[in-house]
N, C-alpha and C positions, 0 to 999 in steps of 0.2 A: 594749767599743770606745769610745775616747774621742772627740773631736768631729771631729778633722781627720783619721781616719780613715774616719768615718762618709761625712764629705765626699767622700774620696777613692775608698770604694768603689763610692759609685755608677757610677764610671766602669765600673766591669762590665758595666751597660746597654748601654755603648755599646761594648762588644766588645774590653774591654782583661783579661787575664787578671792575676790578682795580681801574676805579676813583673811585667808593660807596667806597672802602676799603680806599682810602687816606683820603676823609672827613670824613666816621665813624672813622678810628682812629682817626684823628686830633682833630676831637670833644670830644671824649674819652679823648684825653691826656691832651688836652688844652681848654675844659669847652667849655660852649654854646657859640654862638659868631655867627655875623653876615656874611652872603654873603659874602662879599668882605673879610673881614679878614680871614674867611677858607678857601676861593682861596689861598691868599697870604700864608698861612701856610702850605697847604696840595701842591702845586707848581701843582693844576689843573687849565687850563685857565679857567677866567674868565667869560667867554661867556657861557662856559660849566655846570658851578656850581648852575644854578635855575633847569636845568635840573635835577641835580643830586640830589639836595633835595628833587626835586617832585617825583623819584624812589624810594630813600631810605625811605621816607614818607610812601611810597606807602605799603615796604616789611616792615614794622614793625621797623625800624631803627633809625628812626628820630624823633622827635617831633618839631614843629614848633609856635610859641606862636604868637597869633594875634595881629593884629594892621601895621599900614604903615612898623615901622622899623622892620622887620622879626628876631630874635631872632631864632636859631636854636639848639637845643639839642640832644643831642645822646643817645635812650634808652641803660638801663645798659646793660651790652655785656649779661649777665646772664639771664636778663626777653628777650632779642632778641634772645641766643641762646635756650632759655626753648620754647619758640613759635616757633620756625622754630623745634623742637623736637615734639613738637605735631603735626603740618600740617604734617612733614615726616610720623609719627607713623598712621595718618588718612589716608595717603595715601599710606601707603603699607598695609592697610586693604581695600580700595574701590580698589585697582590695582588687588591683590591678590582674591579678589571674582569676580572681571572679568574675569582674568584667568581661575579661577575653573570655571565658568560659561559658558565659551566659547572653554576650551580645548576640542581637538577634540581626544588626543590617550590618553592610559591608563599609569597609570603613571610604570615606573620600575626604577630602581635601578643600574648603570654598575655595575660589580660583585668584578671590583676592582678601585679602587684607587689610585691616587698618590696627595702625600702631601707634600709640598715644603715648606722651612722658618719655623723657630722656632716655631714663635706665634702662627701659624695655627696649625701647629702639637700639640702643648699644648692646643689647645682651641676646635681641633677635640677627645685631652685623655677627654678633663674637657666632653663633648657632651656623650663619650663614658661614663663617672660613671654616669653620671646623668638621664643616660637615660635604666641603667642598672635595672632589676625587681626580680631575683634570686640573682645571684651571681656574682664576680668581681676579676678577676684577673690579677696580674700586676707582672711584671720585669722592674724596672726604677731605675737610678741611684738617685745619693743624691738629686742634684737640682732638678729633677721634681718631687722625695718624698716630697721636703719641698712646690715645687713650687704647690700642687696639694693636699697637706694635708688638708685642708676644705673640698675640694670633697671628698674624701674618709671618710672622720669623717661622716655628711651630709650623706651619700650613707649607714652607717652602720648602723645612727638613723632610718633611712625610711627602716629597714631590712634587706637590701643587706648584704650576708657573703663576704665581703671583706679581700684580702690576696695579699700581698704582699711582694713578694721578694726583699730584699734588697743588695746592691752590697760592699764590702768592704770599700768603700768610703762613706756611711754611717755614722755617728755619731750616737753611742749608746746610752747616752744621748737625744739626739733626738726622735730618734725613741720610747721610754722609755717615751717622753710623748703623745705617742698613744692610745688611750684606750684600754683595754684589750681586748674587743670584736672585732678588728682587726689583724687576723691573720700574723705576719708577720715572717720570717723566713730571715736568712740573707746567700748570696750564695758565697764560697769561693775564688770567683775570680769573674769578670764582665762579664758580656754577653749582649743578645742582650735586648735593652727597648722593652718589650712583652704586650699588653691589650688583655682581651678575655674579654669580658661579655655576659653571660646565652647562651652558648657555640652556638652564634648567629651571634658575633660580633665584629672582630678581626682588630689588630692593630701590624703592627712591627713595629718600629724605627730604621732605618739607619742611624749611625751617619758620620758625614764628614769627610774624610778622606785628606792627602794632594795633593789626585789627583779630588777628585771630591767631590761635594756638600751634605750635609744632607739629608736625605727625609723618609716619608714613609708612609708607604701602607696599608691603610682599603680597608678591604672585608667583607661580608655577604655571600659569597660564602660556600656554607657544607661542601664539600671537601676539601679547603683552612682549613678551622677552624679547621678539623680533622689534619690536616698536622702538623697545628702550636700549637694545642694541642699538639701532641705528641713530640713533641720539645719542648714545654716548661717543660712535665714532664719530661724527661730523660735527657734534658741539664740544666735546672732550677733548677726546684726543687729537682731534683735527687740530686744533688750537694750545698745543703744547708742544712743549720742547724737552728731547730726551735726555734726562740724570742720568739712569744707570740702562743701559741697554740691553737687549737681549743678553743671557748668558750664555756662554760656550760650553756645553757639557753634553750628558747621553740622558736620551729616554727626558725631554722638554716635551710635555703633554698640551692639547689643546684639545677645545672643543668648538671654537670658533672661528670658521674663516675667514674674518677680516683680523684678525688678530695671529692667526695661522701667516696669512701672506705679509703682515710686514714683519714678524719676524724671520722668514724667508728673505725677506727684502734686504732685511738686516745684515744678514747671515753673509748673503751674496756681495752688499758692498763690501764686505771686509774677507772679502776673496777666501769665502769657506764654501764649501760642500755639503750638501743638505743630503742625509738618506733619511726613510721614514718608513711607518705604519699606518695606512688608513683601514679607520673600518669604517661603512656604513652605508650608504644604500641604492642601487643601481636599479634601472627599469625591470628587473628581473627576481630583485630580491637585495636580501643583506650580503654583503661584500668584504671582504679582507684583503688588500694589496698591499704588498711588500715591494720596497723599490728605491728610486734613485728619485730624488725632487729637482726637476728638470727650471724650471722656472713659472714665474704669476704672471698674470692679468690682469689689472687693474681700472677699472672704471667708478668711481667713487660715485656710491648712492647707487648702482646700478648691480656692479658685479667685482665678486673679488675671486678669483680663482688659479690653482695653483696647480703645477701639473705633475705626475709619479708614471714613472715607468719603471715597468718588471721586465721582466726576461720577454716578455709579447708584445707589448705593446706598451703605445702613452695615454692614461687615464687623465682629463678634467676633473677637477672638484672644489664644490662649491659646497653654500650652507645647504643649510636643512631645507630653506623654501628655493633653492637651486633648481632652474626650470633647464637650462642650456647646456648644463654638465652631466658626464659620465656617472658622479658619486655625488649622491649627497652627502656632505662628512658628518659624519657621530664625534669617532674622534683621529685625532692625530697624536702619534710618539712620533716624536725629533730627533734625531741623532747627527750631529755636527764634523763633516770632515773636513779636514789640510788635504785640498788636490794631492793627488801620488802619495798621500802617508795615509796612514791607520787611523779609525774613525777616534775622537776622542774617548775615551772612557769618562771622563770627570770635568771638574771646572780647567780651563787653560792655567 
């Protein structure tokens, strides 16, 4: 199949049978024209071609202008593909509310995934920033930095703390036109393409090798996501060096604390003041504290925890699977001060 028909067949999608497609294009190519001469051009029998008009008539395709000698024209491909774009779009909203209307089980989720082919993998990361509410963290090489830099620009305006590790095959320059409210750090050798978002929502990328094919793997699984946290902090990030660093501004979200305490870490070497919001969950129940971020704990691979005091007392807080701490963290809002001055409102 050569190109302009590869072109041409997709029109089958949109409900045109092989002869509709020989006379729509012929009319396309070669202007309105009667009966008999679009048989002879489009090489569909002649017996056939009243039929064919009165279908494509039918689907929006055709126009036919009155009078004994029938003139036949071809709506432009644009106003016939923009209408078959709307009846589709109507009808995966009346299909879709049958559905819901008539499903009989509850919906769930399998815990894992597999994802095959490029595009999909790229269009499963783009679903993963965009759908992200905290925070957003990434391991990807150069092409899908560049190929993916909207979603992340986008993901940072709408508050997401987004951070990403970049792999020596990176362009400094590039990177360098990231805004500065994108954390990225760049990592001395290449590893694996890593997504985690609001430590909820996780993504590896296997790349292809020369015995077997590309793929890879979403989960929503807790366990999974603890797993591949910890491998991204001690094979990741462990092993890189910081581009553009924490940002100075109000309301920096987290929902990870190991990613929580080095920008704490951060915050403190360059002689700022941490106030914050933790919510999430204490021997007792769910938790809100409001307060002053006193200082971390740090034991790599073991414990990352950060500490907040309110007007009572000093709260510990750790991750979700945090056995030693006061809180387990959901999440964290950041707020950045200058000892003796007013919290920042914005970037410095």
């Amino acid at each position: 199949m050569n190109e302009e028909e590869d072109a041409f067949s997709y029109l089958s999608k949109l409900g045109l049978t092989p002869y509709e497609i020989k006379v729509y294009k012929t009319l396309l190519i070669y202007g309105p024209n009667s009966a008999t001469e679009t048989a002879k051009l489009s090489k569909v029998p002649q017996p056939r071609v009243y039929d064919i008009f009165e279908s494509l008539e039918s689907k929006g395709a055709v126009e036919v202008s009155p009078g004994k000698r029938k003139i036949y024209r071809a709506v432009p491909i644009d106003n016939f593909i923009d209408r078959k774009l709307i009846e589709i779009r109507d009808y995966k909203k009346r299909i879709e509310s049958y559905i819901e209307q008539q499903k009989k089980f509850k919906e769930s989720n399998p815990y894992l995934w597999m994802i095959k082919n490029n595009f999909q993998i790229r269009e499963k990361m783009k679903d993963v920033i965009n759908e992200a509410e905290n925070e957003l963290i990434a391991s990807l090489n150069y092409e899908n930095i560049r190929y993916l830099k909207k979603y992340f620009i986008d993901a940072a305006k709408r508050g997401i703390t987004v951070v990403i590790v970049a792999f020596p095959d990176a362009e400094l320059d590039f990177l360098r036109t990231f805004p500065e409210d994108i954390v990225i750090r760049i990592r001395r050798g290449s590893a694996s393409q890593v997504m985690i978002a609001d430590r909820k929502h996780g993504l590896i990328n296997v790349e292809s090798t020369e015995d077997s094919e590309g793929y890879a793997l979403y989960f929503d699984e807790n366990e999974l996501i603890h797993i591949l946290n910890y491998y991204f902090y001690h094979t990741i990030w462990g092993p890189s060096d910081m581009f553009h660093d924490f940002p100075v501004r109000q309301n920096i979200k987290f929902s990870t604390a190991w990613l929580s305490c080095e920008a704490i870490d951060s915050f403190f070497k360059r002689s700022y003041s941490v106030s914050g919001i933790v919510t999430g969950y204490s021997a007792t129940g769910q938790v809100k504290i409001e307060g002053t971020i006193t200082g971390i704990d740090l034991i790599p691979g073991f414990k990352h925890t950060f500490f907040i005091k309110d007007n009572e007392r000093v709260y510990s807080v750790g991750g979700k699977t945090a056995r030693m701490e006061d809180i387990k963290l959901e999440t964290l809002t950041m707020n950045v001060w200058i000892p003796n001055k007013q919290a920042i409102s914005q970037k410095q």
